[in-house]
N, C-alpha and C positions, 0 to 999 in steps of 0.2 A: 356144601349147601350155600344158596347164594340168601346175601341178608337182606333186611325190607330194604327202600329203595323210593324216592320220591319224585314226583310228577308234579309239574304246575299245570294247573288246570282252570282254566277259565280265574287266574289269578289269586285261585288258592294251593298250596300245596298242598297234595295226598301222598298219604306214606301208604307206599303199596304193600303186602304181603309179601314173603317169599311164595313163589311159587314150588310146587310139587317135586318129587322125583318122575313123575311122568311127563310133564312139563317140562322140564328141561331135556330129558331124554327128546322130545318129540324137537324141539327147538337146538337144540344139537345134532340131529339128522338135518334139520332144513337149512343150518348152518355149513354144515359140511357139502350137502348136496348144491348147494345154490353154489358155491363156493368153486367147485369144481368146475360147475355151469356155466360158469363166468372163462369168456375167452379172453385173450390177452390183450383182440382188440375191442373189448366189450365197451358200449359207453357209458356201465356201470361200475363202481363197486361198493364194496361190501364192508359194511362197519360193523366194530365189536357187537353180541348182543348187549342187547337192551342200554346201547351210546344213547345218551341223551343229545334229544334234535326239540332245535328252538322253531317250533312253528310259527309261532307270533309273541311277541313280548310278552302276555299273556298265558302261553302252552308253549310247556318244555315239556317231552314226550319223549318216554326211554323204550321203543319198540323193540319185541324179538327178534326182529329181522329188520335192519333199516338197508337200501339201496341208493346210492348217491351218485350223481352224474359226476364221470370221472374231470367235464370241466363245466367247472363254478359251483361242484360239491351241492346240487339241487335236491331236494330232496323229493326222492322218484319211486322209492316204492316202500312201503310197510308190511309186514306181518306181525299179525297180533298172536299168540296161543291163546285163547282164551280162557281164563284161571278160571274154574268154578266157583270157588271161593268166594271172588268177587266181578263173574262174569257181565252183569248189568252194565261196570265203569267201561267196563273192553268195547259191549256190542251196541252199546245205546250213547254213552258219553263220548268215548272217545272216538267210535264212529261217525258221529254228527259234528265235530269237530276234522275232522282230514273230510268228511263231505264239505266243510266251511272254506277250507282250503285249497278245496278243487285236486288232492294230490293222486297224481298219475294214477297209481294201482295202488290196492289193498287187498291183500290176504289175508282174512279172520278165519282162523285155525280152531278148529274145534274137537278137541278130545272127546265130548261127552259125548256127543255123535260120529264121531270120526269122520268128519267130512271138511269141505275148506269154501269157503263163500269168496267169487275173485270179484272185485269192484276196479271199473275202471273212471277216470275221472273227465268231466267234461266243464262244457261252459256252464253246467247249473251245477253241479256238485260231483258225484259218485252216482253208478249204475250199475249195478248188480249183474253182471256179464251171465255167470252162472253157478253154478252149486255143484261140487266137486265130491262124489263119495266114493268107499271105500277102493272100489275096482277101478277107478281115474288114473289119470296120468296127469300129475300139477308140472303145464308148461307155460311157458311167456312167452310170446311171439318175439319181443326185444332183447329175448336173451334166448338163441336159437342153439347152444348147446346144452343147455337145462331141462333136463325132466325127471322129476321124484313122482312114483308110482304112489299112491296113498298107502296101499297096502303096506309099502315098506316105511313112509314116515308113519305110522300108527302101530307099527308091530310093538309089542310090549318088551320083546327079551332085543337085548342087541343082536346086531347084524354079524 
């Protein structure tokens, strides 16, 4: 089980919860699947979950999924699971903060509905591309050998 876990956030630190056993299950599929997804001449990769990435000297932010340009290590994509727990920090805080940022893509994962909200980033913040449920297929267009079907990151028993 993973232990709390801390976040700077708008220049305070929050100790995060451990997250779930479903949570991490779900976040271990999306680890493996993206991973795979990734070609050799990808211009991504893939950091441990929840690496801690310095958004601003202010926000250090330990995502479920972080994606980094494989040159100048940019920080290009995020997925959040969203903990129930303490789902407000995930969908309201730290979402309005990677909106501040402008950052590429964002994936907010959602167990309690089982669905995935893709945000893409522009000159004013984050846009809400579309909303991804259970019969989907979660792809990237900048990572064109990647697709996890929802069904299978939300199944309950393993693969």
């Amino acid at each position: 089980m993973i232990e709390p876990y801390e976040e700077l956030v708008e220049g305070e630190i929050n100790l995060r919860i451990p997250p779930g056993p479903r949570h991490e299950e779900i976040c271990r599929r999306l680890h493996e699947r993206v991973a795979a997804g990734l070609a050799a001449t990808s211009p991504a990769k893939l950091l441990p979950p929840r690496t801690k990435v310095e958004l601003s000297p202010s926000n250090h932010f330990c995502p479920d999924l972080t994606l980094v340009t494989t040159v100048g290590n940019k920080f290009w994509l995020a997925a959040e699971v969203i903990n129930s727990g303490d789902h407000n920090f995930d969908t309201v805080i730290k979402k309005s903060i990677y909106e501040q940022i402008k950052i590429p893509r964002l994936w907010m994962i959602d167990p309690r509905y089982n669905n995935v909200e893709i945000y893409h980033g522009n000159e004013y913040g984050i846009t809400l591309k579309e909303i991804l449920a259970l019969n989907d297929v979660l792809t990237e267009p900048l990572l064109p050998c990647f697709q996890l079907p929802l069904n299978k990151l939300f199944q309950l028993s393993a693969e």
